[in-house]
N, C-alpha and C positions, 0 to 999 in steps of 0.2 A: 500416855495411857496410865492413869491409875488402877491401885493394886485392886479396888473393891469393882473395877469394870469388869465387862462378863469376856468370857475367854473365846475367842476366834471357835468358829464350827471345826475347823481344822485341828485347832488344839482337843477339842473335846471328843472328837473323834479317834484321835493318837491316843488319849487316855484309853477311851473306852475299849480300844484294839489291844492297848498295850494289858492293861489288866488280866480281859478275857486270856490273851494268850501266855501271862503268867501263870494263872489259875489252871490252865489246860498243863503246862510244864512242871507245875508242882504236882497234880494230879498223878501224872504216870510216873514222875520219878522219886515225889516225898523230901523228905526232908534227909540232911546228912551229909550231902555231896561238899565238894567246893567249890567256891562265887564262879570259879572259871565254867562249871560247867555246866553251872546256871545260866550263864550271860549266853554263850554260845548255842544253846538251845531254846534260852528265847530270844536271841538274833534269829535263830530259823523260822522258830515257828512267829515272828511277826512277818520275817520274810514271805513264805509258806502265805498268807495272808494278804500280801502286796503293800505290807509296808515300805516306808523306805527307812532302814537302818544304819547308821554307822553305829561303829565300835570303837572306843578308845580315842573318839575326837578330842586333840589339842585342843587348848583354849589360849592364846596369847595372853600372858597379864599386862596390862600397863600399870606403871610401879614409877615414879617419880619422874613423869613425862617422859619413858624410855617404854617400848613393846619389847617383853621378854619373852622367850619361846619356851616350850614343853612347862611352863608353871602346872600346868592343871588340866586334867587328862576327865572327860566324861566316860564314864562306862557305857552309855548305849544315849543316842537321839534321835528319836523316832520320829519322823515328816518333818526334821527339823525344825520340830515343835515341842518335844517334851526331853525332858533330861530323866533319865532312870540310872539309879542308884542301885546295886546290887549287890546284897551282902548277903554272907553264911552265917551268923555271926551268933550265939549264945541270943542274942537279946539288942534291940535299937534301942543307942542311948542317945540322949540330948547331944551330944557331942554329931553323931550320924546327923541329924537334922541337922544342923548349925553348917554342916561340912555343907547338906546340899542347899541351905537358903544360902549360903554365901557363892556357890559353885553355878545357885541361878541368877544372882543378881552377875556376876561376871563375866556368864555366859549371855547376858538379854534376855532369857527364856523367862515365860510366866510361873511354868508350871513343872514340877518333879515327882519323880515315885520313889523313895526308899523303899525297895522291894526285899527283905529277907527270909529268904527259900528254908531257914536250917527253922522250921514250927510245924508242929503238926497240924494246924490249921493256918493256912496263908492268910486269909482275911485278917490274922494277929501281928501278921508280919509285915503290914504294908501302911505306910503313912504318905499321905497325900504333902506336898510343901508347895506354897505359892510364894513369890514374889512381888 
């Protein structure tokens, strides 16, 4: 599949839940908090939703034709379709990005959200990354 194909209904759907349900979690609780207790309240509320969520999924690396274990940890993957990123963080730097286009090409996933909860408007804190 190439990168400029359209994304499975499934994928676009995890998006579209995953957003809404961040925009709902920044609503009631704003900005300020930390990543941890962003993550865990939008685990609930995509949960709450009938997502399917993990947290904190391993990602094996393979690394000079050897599989190495705990390399790379995802913050949340939602229908095991989208990788979400989750930061507190002053400001998303190119470095944030870079972390999650490499975190999707190693995970196989198309599609990620760098979600950054610490803005007083979420829609400033959220970038889209494909692979």
């Amino acid at each position: 599949m190439s990168r400029f194909e359209s994304l499975s209904l499934e994928t676009e759907c995890a998006a579209t839940l995953t957003l809404d349900a961040a925009f709902n979690v920044h609503r009631i609780l704003g900005p300020g908090l930390v990543k941890s207790v962003y993550e865990v309240c939008l685990s609930y509320e995509l949960k709450r939703r009938g997502a399917n969520v993990q947290n904190q999924v391993v990602i094996p690396i393979v690394y000079d034709g050897i599989r190495l274990e705990g390399g790379l940890r995802l913050d949340m993957l939602v229908d095991d379709q989208l990788v979400v990123k989750i930061k507190a963080a002053e400001a998303i730097t190119p470095l944030h990005e870079a972390q999650l286009l490499t975190t999707l090409r190693l995970s196989r996933k198309r599609q990620g959200f760098l979600i950054n909860f610490n803005v007083p408007l979420l829609r400033d804190g959220i970038r889209k990354i494909m692979a």
